[in-house]
DOZA-455488 format. One record per residue (C-alpha): residue number from 0; chain; z, y, x. Coordinates in pm, 1 decimal. Example, Ala and Ser with C-alpha at 12.3 -4.5 7.8 and 13.67 -1.06 7.14 Angstrom:
2
SITE   num   chaine         zz         yy         xx
SITE     0        A      780.0     -450.0     1230.0
SITE     1        A      714.0     -106.0     1367.0
! end
This chain:
283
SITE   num   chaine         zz         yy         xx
SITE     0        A      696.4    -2165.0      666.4
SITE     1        A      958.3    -2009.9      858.3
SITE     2        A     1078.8    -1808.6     1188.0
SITE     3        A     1389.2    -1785.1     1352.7
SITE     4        A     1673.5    -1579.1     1234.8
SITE     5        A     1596.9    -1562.9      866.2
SITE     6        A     1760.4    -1623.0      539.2
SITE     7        A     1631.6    -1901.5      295.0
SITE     8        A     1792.2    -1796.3      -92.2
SITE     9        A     1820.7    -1969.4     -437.0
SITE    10        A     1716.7    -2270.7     -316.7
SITE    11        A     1978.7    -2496.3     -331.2
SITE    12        A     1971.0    -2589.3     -754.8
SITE    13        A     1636.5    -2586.9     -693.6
SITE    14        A     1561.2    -2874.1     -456.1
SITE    15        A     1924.9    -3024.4     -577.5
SITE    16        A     1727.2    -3260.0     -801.3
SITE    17        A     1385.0    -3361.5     -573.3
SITE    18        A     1528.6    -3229.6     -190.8
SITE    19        A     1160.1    -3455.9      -70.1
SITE    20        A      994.4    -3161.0     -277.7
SITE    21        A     1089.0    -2877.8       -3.4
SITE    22        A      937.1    -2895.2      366.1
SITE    23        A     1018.9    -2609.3      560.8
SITE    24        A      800.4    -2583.3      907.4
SITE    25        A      866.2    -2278.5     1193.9
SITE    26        A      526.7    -2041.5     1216.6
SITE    27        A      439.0    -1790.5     1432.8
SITE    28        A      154.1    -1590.7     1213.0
SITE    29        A       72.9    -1386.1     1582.4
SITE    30        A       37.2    -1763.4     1701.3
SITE    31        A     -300.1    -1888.8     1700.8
SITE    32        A     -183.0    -2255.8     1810.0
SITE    33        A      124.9    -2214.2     1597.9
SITE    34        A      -74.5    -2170.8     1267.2
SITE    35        A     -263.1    -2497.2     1319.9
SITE    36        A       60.0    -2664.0     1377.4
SITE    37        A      185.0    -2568.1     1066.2
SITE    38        A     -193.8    -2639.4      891.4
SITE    39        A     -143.1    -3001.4     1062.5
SITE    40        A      245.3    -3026.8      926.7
SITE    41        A      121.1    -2930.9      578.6
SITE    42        A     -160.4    -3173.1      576.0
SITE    43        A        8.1    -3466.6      722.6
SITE    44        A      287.6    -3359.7      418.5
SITE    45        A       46.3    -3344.6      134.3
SITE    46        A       64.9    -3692.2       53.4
SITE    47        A     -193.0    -3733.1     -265.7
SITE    48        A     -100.8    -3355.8     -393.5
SITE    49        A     -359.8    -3052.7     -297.5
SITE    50        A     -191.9    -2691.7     -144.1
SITE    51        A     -270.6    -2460.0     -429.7
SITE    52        A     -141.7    -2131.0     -321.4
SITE    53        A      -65.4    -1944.6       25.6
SITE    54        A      140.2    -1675.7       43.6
SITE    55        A      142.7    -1443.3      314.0
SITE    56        A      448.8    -1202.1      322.8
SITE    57        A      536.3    -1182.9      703.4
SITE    58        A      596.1     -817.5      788.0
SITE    59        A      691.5     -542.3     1013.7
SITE    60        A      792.4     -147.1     1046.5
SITE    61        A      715.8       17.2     1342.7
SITE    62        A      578.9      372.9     1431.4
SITE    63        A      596.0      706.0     1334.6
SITE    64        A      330.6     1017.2     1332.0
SITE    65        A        2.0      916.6     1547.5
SITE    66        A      130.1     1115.9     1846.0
SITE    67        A      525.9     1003.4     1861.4
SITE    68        A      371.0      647.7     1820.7
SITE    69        A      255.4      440.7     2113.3
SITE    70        A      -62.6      197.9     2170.3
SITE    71        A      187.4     -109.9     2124.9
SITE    72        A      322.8      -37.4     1778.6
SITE    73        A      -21.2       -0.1     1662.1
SITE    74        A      -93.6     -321.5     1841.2
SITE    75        A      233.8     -496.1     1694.0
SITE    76        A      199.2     -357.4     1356.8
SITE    77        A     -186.8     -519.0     1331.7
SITE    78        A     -120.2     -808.3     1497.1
SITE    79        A      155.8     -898.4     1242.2
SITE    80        A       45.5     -713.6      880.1
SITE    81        A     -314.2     -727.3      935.0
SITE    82        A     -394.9    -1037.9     1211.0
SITE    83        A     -123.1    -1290.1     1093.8
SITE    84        A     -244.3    -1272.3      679.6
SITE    85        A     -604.7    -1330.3      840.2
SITE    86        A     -528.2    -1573.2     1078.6
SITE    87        A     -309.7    -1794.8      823.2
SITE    88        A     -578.7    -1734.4      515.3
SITE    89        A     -879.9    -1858.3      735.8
SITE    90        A     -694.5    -2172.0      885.6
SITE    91        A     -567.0    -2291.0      523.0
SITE    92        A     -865.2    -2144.4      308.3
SITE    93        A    -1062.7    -2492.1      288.6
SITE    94        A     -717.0    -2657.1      154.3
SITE    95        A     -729.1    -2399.4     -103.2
SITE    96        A    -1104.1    -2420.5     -168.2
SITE    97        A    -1072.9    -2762.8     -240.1
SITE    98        A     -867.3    -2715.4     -564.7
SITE    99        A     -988.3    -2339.7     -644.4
SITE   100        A     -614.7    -2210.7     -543.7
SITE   101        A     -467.5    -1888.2     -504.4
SITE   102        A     -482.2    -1683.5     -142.8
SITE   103        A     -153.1    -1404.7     -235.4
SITE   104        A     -138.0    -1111.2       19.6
SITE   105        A      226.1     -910.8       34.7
SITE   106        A       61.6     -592.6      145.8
SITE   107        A      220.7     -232.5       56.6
SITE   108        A      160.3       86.7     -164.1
SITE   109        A       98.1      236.7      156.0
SITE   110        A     -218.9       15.0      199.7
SITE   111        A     -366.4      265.2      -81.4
SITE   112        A     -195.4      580.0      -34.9
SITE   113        A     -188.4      748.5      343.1
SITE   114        A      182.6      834.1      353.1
SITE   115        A      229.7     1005.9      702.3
SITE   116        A      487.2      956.8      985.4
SITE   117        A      451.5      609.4      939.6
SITE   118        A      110.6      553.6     1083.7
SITE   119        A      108.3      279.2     1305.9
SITE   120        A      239.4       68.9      964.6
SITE   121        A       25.8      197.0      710.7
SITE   122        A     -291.5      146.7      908.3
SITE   123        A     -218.9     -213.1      925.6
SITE   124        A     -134.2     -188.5      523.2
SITE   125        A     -491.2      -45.4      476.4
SITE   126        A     -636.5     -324.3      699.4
SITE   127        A     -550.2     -579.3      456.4
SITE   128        A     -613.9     -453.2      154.4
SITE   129        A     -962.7     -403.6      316.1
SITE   130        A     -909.6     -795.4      396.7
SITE   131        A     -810.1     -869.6       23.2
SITE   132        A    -1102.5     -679.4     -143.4
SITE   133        A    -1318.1     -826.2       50.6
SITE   134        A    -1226.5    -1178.1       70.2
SITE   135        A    -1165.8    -1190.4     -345.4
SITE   136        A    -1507.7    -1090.4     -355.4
SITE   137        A    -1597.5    -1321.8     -128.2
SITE   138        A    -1431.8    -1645.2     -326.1
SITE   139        A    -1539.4    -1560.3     -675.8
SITE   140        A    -1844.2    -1852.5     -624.6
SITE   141        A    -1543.4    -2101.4     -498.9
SITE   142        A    -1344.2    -1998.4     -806.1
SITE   143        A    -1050.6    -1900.1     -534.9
SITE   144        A     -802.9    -1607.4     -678.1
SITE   145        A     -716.1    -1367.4     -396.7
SITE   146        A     -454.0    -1131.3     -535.6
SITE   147        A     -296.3     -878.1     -343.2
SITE   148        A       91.1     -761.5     -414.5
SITE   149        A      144.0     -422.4     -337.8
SITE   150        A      501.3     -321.4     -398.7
SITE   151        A      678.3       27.3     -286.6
SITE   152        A      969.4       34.3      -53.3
SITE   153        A     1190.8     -192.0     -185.3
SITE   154        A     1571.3     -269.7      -21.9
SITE   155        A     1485.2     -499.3      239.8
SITE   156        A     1577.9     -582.1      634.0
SITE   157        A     1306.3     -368.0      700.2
SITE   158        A     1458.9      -55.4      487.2
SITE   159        A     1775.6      -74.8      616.5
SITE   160        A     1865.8      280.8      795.4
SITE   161        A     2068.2      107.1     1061.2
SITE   162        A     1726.6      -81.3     1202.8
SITE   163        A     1548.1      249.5     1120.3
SITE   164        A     1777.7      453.3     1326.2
SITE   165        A     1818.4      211.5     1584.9
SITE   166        A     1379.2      200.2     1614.8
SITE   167        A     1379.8      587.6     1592.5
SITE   168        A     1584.0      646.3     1874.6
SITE   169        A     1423.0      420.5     2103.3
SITE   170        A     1096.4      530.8     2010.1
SITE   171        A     1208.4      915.5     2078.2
SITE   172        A     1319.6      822.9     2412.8
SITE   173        A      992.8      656.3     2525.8
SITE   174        A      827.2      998.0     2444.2
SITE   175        A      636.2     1158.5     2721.9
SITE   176        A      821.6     1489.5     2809.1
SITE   177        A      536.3     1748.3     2703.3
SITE   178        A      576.2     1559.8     2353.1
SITE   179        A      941.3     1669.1     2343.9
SITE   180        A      860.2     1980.5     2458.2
SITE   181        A      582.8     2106.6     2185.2
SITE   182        A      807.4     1958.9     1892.8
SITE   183        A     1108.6     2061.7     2031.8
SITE   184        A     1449.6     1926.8     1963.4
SITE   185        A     1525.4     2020.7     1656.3
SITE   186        A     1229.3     1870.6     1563.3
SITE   187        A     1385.6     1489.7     1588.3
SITE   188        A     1700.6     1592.3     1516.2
SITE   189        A     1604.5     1691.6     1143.6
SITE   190        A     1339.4     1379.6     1196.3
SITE   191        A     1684.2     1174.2     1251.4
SITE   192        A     1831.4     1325.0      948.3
SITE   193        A     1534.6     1282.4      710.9
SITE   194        A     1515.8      912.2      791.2
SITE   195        A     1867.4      836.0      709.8
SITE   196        A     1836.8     1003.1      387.4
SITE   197        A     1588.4      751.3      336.0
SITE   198        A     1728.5      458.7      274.6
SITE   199        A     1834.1      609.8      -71.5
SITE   200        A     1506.4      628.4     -198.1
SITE   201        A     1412.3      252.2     -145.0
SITE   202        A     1391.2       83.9     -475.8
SITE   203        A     1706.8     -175.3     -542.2
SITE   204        A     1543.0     -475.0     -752.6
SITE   205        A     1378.2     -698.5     -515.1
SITE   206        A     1330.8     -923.7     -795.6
SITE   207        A     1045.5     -717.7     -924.0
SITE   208        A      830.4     -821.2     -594.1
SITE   209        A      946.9    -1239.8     -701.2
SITE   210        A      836.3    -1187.2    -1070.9
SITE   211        A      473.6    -1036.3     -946.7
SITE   212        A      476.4    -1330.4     -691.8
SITE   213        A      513.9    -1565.1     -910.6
SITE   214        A      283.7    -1467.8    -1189.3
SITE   215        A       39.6    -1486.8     -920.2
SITE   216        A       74.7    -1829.7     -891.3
SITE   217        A      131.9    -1966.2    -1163.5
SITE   218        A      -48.3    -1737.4    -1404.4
SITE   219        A     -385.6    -1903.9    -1515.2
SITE   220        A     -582.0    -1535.9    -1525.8
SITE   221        A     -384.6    -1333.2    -1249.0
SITE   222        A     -428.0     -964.2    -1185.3
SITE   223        A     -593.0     -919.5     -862.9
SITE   224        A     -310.3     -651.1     -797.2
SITE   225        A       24.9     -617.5     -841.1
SITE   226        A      191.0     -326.3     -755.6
SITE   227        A      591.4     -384.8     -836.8
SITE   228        A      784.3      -59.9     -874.8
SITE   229        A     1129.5       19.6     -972.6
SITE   230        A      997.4      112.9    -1299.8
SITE   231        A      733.5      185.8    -1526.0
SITE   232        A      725.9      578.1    -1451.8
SITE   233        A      724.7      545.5    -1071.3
SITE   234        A      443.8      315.3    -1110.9
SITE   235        A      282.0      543.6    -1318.3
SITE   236        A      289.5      793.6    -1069.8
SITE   237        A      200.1      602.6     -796.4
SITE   238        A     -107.8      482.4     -987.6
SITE   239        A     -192.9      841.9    -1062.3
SITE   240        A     -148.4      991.7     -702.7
SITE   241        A     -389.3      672.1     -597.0
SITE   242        A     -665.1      775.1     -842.2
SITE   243        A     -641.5     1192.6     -723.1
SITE   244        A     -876.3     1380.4     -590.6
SITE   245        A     -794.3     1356.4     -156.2
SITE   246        A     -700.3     1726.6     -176.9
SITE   247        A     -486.3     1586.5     -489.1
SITE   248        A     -318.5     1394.7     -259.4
SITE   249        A     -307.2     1582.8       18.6
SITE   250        A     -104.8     1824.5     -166.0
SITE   251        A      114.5     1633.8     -325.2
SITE   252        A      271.1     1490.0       34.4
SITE   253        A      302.9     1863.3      136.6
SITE   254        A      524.7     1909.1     -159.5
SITE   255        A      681.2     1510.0      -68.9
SITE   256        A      704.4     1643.6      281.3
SITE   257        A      867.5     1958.8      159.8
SITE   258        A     1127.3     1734.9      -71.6
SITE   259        A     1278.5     1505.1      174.5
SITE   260        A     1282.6     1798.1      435.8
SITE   261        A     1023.9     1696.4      651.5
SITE   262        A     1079.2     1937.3      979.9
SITE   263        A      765.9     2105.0     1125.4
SITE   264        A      677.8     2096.0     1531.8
SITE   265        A      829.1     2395.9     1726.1
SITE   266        A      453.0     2445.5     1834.9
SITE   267        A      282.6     2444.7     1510.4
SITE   268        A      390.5     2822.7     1446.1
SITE   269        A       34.1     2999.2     1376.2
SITE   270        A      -81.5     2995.1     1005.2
SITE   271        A     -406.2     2948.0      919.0
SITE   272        A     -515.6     3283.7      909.5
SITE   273        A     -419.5     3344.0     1229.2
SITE   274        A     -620.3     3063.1     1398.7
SITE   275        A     -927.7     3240.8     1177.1
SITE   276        A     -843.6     3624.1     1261.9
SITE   277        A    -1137.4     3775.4     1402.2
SITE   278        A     -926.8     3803.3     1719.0
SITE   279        A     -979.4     3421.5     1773.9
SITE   280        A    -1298.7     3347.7     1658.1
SITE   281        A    -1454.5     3636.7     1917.5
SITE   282        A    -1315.8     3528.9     2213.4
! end
């Protein structure tokens, strides 16, 4: 099920043989009325066949730290990661009850892991994760597998630095002045520069998300997660920083932050000492 303006691959040897086999129906997942056109299109489609799996992979990237981020990224960010997999899964979950199917989430590493100056995204990552647990838990008695694919950045639309940039500078410019002003310039303009570099960290093997999507349909025992990586030592690590300690974690994105040159605010100049001197505390 498919929007406008997107690209449909490797499907032409596939369907070359049964073309009847592949229906392809436009869906809005912010769309209430548009999901239960496309739950009527797949139903009136069936035929004598059951729907055993939905995947939901519909996505977006918008946001950066809490306070460079407005209300309406938060709002578009949920209403897309988190609303859309919730609003599909509940309008096709009694097809897929019917034939104890599969329910397949594309969520994110950052749905585990709070990776900052992305916030308004990975708040809607952590919303469905929440949504997955709970709703595998929830199906066990049905004998419906809910498995949740958690991949890290791979190179995607979404990664590409020419959308980033483009998002980052209209973001900046919607700042409030005072915002600009406690930051300061520099600020965003190493911001800028950190973001293009980037791009070079995404992961290049998209097929590593298709393998862990299919094996979580067609497997007959499933993980519940899957979290494709660009290989077994970065998904090593990322398993280990999930399992640390919060102050584990907290210090290993200062040292991230510290890495990929993460400026700091004009305004955030005392140290913590300072805030604590005796000085401050007595007045």
């Amino acid at each position: 099920m498919l929007t406008d303006n997107v690209k449909v691959l490797a499907l032409h040897n596939s369907t070359r043989k049964h073309p009847e086999r592949l229906k392809i129906v436009g869906l809005d997942v912010t769309n209430e009325e548009s999901v239960l056109k496309a739950l009527e299109f797949v139903k009136n489609n069936l035929g004598h066949s059951n729907l055993w799996a939905v995947i939901n992979n519909a996505g977006i990237y918008k946001g950066l730290a809490v306070e460079l981020s407005s209300l309406q990224e938060f709002r578009d960010c949920m209403e897309v990661n988190a609303f859309g997999p919730i609003r599909v899964t509940k309008a096709f979950l009694p097809l897929i009850r019917k034939v104890k199917g599969r329910v397949v989430n594309v969520t994110s590493y950052g749905g585990r892991m709070a990776v900052p100056h992305m916030t308004p995204y990975i708040v809607s990552k952590f919303a469905v994760v929440g949504f997955n647990d709970c709703l595998r838990r929830e199906m066990v008695d049905w004998g419906v597998r809910v498995i949740s694919i958690e991949p890290e950045a791979f190179n995607t639309p979404m990664a590409n630095n020419e959308t980033r940039i483009k998002t980052f500078d209209e973001e900046i410019a919607s700042l409030d002045s005072s915002i600009i002003d406690d930051y300061g310039l520099e600020y965003f303009k190493q911001y800028r520069k950190m973001m293009l570099m980037g791009g070079d960290f995404v992961a290049p093997n998209i097929c590593r998300v298709v393998d862990a999507l299919y094996s979580a349909v067609s497997l007959k025992y499933p993980d519940s997660i899957y979290m494709p990586c660009r290989n077994y030592l970065t998904e090593l690590c990322n398993v280990l920083a999930i399992k640390s300690p919060v102050c584990m974690q907290d210090f290993g994105t200062q040292i991230f932050s510290a890495f990929v040159n993460i400026p700091k605010p004009k305004g955030a100049t005392e140290d913590f000492e300072e805030v604590f001197s005796e000085k401050n505390l007595t007045k």
